[in-house]
C-alpha positions, 0 to 999 in steps of 0.5 A: 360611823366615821370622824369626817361626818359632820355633827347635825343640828336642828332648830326650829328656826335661827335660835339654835344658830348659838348652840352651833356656834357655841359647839363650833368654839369648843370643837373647831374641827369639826363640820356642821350641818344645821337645818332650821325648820323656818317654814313651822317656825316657832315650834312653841306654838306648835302641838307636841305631835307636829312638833314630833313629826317635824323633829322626826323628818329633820332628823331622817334627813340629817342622818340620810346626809351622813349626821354623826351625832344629832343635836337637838338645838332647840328647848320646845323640840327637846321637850316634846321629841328628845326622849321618842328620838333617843329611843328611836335612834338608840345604838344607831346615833346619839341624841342629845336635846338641850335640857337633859344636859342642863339638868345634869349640871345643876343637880351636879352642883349645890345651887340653893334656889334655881331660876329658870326664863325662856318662851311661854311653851318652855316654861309651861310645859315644866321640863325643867323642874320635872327633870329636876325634881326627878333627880334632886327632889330637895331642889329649889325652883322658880320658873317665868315666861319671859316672852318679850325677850327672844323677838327683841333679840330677833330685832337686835335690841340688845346691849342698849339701854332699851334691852336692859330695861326690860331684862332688868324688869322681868329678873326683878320679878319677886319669884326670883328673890334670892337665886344663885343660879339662872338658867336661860333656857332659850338658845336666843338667850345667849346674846343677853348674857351680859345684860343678865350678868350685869344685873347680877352683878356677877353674884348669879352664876348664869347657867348658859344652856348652849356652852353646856349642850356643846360639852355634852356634845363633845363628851359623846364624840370622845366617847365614841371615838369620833372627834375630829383631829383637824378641820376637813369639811364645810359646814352646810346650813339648811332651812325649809323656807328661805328669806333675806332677813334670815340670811341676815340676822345669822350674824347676829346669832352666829357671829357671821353670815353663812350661805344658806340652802333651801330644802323645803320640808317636803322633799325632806322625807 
């Protein structure tokens, strides 16, 4: 494995935009190389065997273009496919999914009452409490599908009246009563932060999944020797199906626009 090698990241469409963007602001040496299966999208209405077929392929093809480390930048992908990816993979490359870090950093620190909003497949298959309880059985935990949230976004319905409305809806649910801790465990999230944040009116700390996946991330580089001293590369961005409207809205997730290549998935085998 060599520094120059680029850092690959997977998503099932253009959420894992943030967590490259999230990853490239901490390490902005280093080059990307995403791939957005935008042909299966979204994998949250996927069965967990199509969505490991996807996850498996993605990353055989992310490694065969020369991955040094492989980020899994998506939470439906990360609940059904980071452990088989991990173990599949162990002593060839590292994996890291968007969960697992996450988990560390709560149980790291003395949160008396978690909440935790993403898509309906997040919230149902129950990762996150599982994984909780695993590690700090004590912990309080509150979970809620949030579902109108990651397609407003998509919209780009957010920062408006119209957007706070609806978040402010969901977070007043009576579940969360009493959090200090919300965890917006979906990498559309990000973009809504300071709605969240405004709500709170800053007494929550709001866990942000992708700036804790991207320390994750770095952590394995530096312990592998493998980070980047200066910017060389140019970052690639992959998707199975090409459209206008997904070449657009990447700067809404990513912060800019970027030139995107079709590889249909199956010339990706």
């Amino acid at each position: 494995m060599k520094k120059t090698q680029p850092i690959g990241i997977f998503d099932s469409g253009i959420g894992g935009l943030t967590v490259a963007k999230a990853i490239s602001a901490l390490l902005p040496n280093e080059t990307l190389m995403y791939f957005g299966d935008t042909i299966h999208m979204p994998y949250g209405e996927r069965s967990a065997e199509q969505i490991l077929f996807y996850a498996v392929n993605i990353t055989e093809f992310l490694i065969q273009k020369g991955a040094k480390i492989i980020v899994i930048a998506c939470n439906s992908a990360s609940s059904v496919a980071y452990q088989f990816l991990k173990k599949k993979y162990e002593g060839q490359i590292d994996v890291i999914g968007v969960i697992s870090p996450v988990v560390d950093y709560i149980t790291a620190h003395d949160f008396k009452k978690v909440g935790i909003i993403g898509t309906k497949a997040t919230i149902a298959s129950k990762n996150y409490e599982t994984l909780l309880h695993q590690q700090k059985p004590a912990q309080k935990v509150c979970s809620m599908a949030t579902p109108l949230l990651a397609p407003m976004i998509e919209e780009g319905y957010f920062n408006n009246s119209i957007s706070q409305t609806i978040i402010n809806s969901y977070l007043s649910n009576w579940r969360f009563k009493n959090v200090d801790a919300m965890v917006l465990a979906c990498t559309h999230y990000p973009l809504i932060k300071k709605e969240i944040l405004r709500f709170y009116h800053k007494h929550v700390e709001v866990i942000d999944t992708t700036e804790i996946v991207a320390q994750a991330v770095k952590s394995s580089l530096a312990n592998q020797k493998l980070m980047m001293p200066s910017k060389k590369g140019k970052d690639h961005f992959y998707v199975s199906r090409y459209t206008d409207s997904f070449e657009k809205t990447t700067k809404i997730f990513y912060g800019k626009l970027v030139v995107i290549e079709e590889v249909p998935f199956e010339k990706i085998f």
